[in-house]
C-alpha positions in Angstrom: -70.5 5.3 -16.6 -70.7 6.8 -20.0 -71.5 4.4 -22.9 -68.9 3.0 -25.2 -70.8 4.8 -28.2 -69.8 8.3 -26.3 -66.2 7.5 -25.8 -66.2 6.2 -29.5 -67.4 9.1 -30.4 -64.9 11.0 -28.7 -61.7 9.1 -29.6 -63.0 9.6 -33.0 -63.2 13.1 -32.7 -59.6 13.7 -31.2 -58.0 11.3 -33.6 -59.7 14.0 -36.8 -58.8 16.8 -34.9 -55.0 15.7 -34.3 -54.3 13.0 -36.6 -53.3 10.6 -33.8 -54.3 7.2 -32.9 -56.2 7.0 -29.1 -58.0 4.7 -27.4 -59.6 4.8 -23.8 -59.1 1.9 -20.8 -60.8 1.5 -17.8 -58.7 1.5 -14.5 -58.3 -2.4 -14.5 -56.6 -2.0 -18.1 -59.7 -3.3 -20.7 -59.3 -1.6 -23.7 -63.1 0.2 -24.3 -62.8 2.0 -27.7 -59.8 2.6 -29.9 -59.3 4.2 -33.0 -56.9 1.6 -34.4 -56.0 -2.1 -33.1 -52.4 -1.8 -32.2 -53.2 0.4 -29.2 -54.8 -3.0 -27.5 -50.1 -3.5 -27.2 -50.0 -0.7 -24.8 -52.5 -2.7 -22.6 -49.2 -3.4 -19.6 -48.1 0.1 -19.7 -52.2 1.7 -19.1 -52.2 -0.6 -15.5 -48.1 0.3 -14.6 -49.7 4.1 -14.9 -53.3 3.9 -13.7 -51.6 2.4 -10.7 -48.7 4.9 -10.3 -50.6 7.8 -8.4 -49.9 9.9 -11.9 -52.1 11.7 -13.5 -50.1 12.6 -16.7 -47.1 10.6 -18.8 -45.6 11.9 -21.8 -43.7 8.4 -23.0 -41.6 8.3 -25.7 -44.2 6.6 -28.3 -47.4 7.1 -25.7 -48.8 9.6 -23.8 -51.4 8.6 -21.1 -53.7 10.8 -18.7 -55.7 9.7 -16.1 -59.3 10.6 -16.3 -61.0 11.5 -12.6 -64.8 11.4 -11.7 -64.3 13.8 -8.0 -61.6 11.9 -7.1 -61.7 8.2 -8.0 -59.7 7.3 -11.4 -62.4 6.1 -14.2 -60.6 6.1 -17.3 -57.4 5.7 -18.8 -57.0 8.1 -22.3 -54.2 6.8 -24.6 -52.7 9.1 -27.6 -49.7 7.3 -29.6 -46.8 10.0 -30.2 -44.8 11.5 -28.4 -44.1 15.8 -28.1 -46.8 19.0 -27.7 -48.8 17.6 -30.4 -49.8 14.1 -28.6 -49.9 16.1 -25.2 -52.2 18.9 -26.1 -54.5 16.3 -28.0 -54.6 13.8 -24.9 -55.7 16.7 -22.3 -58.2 18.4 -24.6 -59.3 14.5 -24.6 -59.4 14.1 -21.0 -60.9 17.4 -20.9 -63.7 16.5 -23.3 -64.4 13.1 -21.5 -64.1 14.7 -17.9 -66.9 17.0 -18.8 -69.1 14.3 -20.4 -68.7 12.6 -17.4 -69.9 15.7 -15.2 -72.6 16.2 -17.5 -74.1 12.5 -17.2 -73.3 12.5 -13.1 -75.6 15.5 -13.5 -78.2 14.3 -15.3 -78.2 11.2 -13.1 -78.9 13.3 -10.1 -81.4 14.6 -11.5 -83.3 11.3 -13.1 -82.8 9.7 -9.1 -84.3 13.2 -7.9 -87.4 13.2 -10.1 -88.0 9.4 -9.4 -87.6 9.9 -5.7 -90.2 13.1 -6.1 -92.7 11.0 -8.3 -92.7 8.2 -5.9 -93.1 10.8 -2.9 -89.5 9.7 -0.8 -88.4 13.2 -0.1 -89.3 15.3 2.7 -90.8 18.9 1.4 -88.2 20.5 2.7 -85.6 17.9 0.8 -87.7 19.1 -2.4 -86.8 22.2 -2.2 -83.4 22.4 -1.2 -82.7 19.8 -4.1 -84.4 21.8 -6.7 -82.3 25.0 -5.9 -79.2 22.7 -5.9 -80.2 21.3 -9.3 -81.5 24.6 -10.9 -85.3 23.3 -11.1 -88.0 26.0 -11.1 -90.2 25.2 -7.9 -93.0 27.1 -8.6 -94.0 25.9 -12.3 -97.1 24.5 -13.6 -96.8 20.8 -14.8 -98.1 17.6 -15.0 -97.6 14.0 -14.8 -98.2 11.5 -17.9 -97.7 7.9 -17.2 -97.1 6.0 -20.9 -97.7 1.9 -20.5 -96.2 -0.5 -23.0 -99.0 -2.8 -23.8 -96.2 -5.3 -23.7 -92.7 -6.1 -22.1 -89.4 -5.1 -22.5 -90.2 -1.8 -25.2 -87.3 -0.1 -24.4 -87.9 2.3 -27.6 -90.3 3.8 -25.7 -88.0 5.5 -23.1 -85.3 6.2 -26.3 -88.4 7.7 -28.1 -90.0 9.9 -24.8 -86.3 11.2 -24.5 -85.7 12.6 -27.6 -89.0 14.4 -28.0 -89.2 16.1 -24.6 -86.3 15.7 -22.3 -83.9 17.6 -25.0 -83.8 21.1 -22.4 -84.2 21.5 -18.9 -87.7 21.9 -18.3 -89.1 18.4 -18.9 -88.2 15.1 -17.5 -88.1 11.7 -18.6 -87.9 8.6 -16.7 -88.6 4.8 -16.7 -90.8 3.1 -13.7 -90.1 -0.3 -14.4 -89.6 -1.9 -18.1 -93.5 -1.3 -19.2 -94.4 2.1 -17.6 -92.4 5.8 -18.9 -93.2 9.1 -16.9 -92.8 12.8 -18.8 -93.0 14.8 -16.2 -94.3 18.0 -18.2 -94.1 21.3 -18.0 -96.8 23.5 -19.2 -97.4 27.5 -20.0 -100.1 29.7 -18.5 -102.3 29.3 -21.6 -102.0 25.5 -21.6 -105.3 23.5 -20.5 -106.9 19.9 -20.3 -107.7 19.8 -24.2 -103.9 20.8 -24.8 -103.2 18.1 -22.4 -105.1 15.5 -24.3 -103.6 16.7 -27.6 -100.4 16.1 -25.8 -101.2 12.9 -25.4 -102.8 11.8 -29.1 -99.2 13.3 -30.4 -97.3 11.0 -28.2 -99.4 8.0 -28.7 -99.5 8.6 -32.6 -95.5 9.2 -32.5 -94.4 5.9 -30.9 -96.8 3.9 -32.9 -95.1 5.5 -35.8 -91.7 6.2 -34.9 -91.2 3.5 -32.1 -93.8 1.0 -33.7 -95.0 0.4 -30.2 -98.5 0.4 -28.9 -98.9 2.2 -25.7 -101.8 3.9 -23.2 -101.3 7.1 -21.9 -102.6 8.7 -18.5 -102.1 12.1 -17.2 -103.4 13.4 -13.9 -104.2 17.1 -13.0 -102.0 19.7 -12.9 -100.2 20.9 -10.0 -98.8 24.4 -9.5 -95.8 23.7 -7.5 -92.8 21.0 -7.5 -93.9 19.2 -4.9 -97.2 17.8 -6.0 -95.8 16.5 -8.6 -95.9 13.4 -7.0 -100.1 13.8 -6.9 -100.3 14.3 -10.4 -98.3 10.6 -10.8 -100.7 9.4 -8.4 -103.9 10.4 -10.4 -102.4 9.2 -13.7 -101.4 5.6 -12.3 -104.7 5.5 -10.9 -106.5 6.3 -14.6 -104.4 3.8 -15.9 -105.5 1.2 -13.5 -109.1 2.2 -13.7 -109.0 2.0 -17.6 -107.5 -1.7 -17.7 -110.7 -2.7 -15.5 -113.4 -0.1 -17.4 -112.3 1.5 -20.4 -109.9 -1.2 -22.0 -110.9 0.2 -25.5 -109.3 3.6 -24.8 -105.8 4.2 -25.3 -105.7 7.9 -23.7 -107.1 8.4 -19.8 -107.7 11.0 -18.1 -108.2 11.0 -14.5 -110.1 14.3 -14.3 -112.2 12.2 -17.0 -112.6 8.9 -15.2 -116.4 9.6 -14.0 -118.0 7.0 -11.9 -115.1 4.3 -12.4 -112.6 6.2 -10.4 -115.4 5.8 -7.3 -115.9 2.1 -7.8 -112.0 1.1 -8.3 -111.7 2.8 -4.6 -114.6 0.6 -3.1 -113.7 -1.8 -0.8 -114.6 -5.6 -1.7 -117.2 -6.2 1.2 -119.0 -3.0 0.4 -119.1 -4.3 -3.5 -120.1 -8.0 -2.8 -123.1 -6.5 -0.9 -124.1 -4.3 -3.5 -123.6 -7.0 -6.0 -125.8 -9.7 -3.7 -129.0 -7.0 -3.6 -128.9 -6.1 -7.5 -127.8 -9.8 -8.6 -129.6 -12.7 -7.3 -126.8 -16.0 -7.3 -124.3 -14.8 -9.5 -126.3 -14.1 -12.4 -123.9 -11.5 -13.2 -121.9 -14.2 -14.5 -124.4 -16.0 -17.2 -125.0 -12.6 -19.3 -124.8 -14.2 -22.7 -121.9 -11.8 -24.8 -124.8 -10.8 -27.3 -127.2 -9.4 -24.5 -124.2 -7.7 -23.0 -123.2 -6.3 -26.4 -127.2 -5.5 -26.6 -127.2 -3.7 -23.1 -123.9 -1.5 -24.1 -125.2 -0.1 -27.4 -128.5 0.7 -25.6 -126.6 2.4 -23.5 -124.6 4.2 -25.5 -127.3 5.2 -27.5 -128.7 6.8 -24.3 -131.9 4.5 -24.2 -132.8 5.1 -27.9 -134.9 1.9 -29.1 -134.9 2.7 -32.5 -131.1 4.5 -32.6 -130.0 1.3 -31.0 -132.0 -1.7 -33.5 -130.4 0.6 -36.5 -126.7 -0.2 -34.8 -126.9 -3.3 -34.4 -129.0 -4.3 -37.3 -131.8 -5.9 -35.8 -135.4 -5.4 -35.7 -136.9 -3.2 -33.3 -138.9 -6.0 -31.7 -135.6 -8.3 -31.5 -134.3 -5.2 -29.1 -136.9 -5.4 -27.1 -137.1 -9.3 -26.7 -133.6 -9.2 -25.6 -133.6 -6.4 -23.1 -137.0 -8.0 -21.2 -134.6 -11.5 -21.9 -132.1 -9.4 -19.3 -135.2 -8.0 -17.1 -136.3 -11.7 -16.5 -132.7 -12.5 -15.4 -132.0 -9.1 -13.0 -135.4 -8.0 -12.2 -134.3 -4.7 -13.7 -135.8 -3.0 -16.8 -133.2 -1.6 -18.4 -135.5 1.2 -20.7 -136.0 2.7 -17.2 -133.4 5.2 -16.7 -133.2 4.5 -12.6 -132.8 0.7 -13.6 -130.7 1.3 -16.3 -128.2 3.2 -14.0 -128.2 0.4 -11.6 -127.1 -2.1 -13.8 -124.6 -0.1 -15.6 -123.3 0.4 -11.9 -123.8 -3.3 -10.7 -121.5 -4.4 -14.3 -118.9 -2.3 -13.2 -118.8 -3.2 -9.7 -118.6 -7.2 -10.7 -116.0 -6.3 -13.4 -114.1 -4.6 -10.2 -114.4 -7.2 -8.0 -112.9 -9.7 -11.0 -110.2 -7.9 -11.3 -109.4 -7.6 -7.4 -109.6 -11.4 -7.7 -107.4 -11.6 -10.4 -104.9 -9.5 -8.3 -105.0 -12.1 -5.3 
């Protein structure tokens, strides 16, 4: 049903048009808005006529008209007075209300439509015959980004997402659940993946300021037609998962950007405990202290450069090398070795998987 700001808004706006009090009842006879407090007396005459089968009643100090989503009465619309005045207020009022609530039925439909698409719970023919009912372009380039609250309950977020994008008819906006926003967005010939990841800085950057809400965004690929839209959701609730376990520093994912982690967050956990059990010899995994892990990283970022990597973390070049044959000891593996270097960087990642397939359990 439409919110009680809306029909204050309305009554508001018949009351300056025509200089008359109003006020607006559901079918049971609670008073919802009003423009002044003596309309809450007219409460026993709004049930005798929302239950008299009328749909009009010019009274002598009242006139009521009775407000119809389809078929089934919603709303009661009161206007104090009596004469052409009071009656040609009240049914430009029902008028008003009627089409706001044709306008928000419609916009329902189509919220339930895309969420039933995203979530892939329509048959392609469904899609299609939907779309053309609706007035959605099938064939249309878009894509799917997924926005995550990092906490619960940040219901600016959707507030925010609506008002920058789903103002028209070519975008959409919808909640998941009360931590996860999808903008289903539609894109121009021109656009490409570096538009897409400006698309995503802007929206991250407008919430934080706007919002004041920290989020992660993930978009998939795009998708040419209406129906894969649902792939595209896919891809970008899978970047967001991968980033939680691999990339928790990042705030924007890309799934056509997820490299090796997307291959090891689809491995199954007997293939990864094996793996683990020929690299790592009883768990050593585990017993990394954090300052040879935060040694190994910066090594690796610094793609294997000794000195590059001493200057970074502001230790002496022999120090480096004391703590990488410190992890050589434990592993077997010698990290300055590019093939052994790879394997560990794969074996971390495949232990910080399986932790979080535990943590799932």
């Amino acid at each position: 049903m439409l919110s009680n700001q809306l029909l204050h808004k309305t009554v508001q706006d018949i009351k300056k048009i025509s200089g008359l009090e109003c006020a607006v009842w559901d079918k049971k006879g609670v008073c919802l808005v009003m423009t002044s407090e003596k309309m809450l007396s007219w409460e026993n005459d709004v049930v005798s006529f929302s239950e008299s089968g009328q749909e009009e009643l010019a009274g002598q100090e009242i006139s009521l008209f009775l407000i119809l989503d389809e078929e089934d009465p919603v709303y009661v619309l009161g206007v104090e007075g009596e004469g052409r005045d009071a009656l040609t207020a009240g049914r430009f009022g029902a008028s008003q209300i009627t089409n706001l609530l044709f306008a928000y039925k419609e916009k329902m439909d189509r919220n339930r439509f895309i969420q039933n698409l995203i979530l892939d719970n329509m048959l392609v023919v469904d899609v299609y015959n939907q779309a053309k009912k609706m007035k959605i372009p099938v064939e249309q380039r878009r894509v799917v980004f997924l926005i995550e609250s990092k906490y619960e309950g940040e219901s600016l977020i959707l507030e925010t997402m609506r008002g920058l994008y789903a103002t028209g008819m070519k975008d959409f906006v919808t909640a998941v659940d009360e931590r996860h926003v999808i903008l289903v967005k539609a894109l121009e010939a021109v656009d490409d993946y570096p538009q897409l990841n400006r698309i995503a800085h802007e929206i991250t950057d407008t919430l934080n300021m706007e919002a004041m809400v920290g989020v992660r965004v993930a978009y998939g690929t795009i998708v040419e037609e209406l129906k894969d839209v649902s792939r595209s959701y896919k891809e970008a609730d899978m970047a967001l998962q991968v980033g939680r376990v691999f990339y928790v520093e990042k705030n924007i994912l890309a799934y056509n950007e997820l490299g090796i982690g997307r291959l090891i967050h689809q491995l199954p956990p007997s293939l990864c405990e094996m793996f683990l059990n020929e690299v790592f010899e009883n768990g050593v995994e585990e017993r990394f202290e954090e300052e040879e892990l935060t040694t190994v990283y910066t090594f690796f970022d610094n793609n294997l450069n000794i000195s590059e990597t001493a200057r970074q973390l502001y230790v002496h070049r022999n120090t480096l090398v004391y703590r990488l044959e410190k992890i050589q000891k434990k592993t077997g593996l010698d990290v300055r070795v590019f093939e052994d270097a790879l394997t560990f960087k794969i074996a971390m990642m495949v232990a910080d998987h399986m932790k979080d397939m535990n943590n799932k359990v």
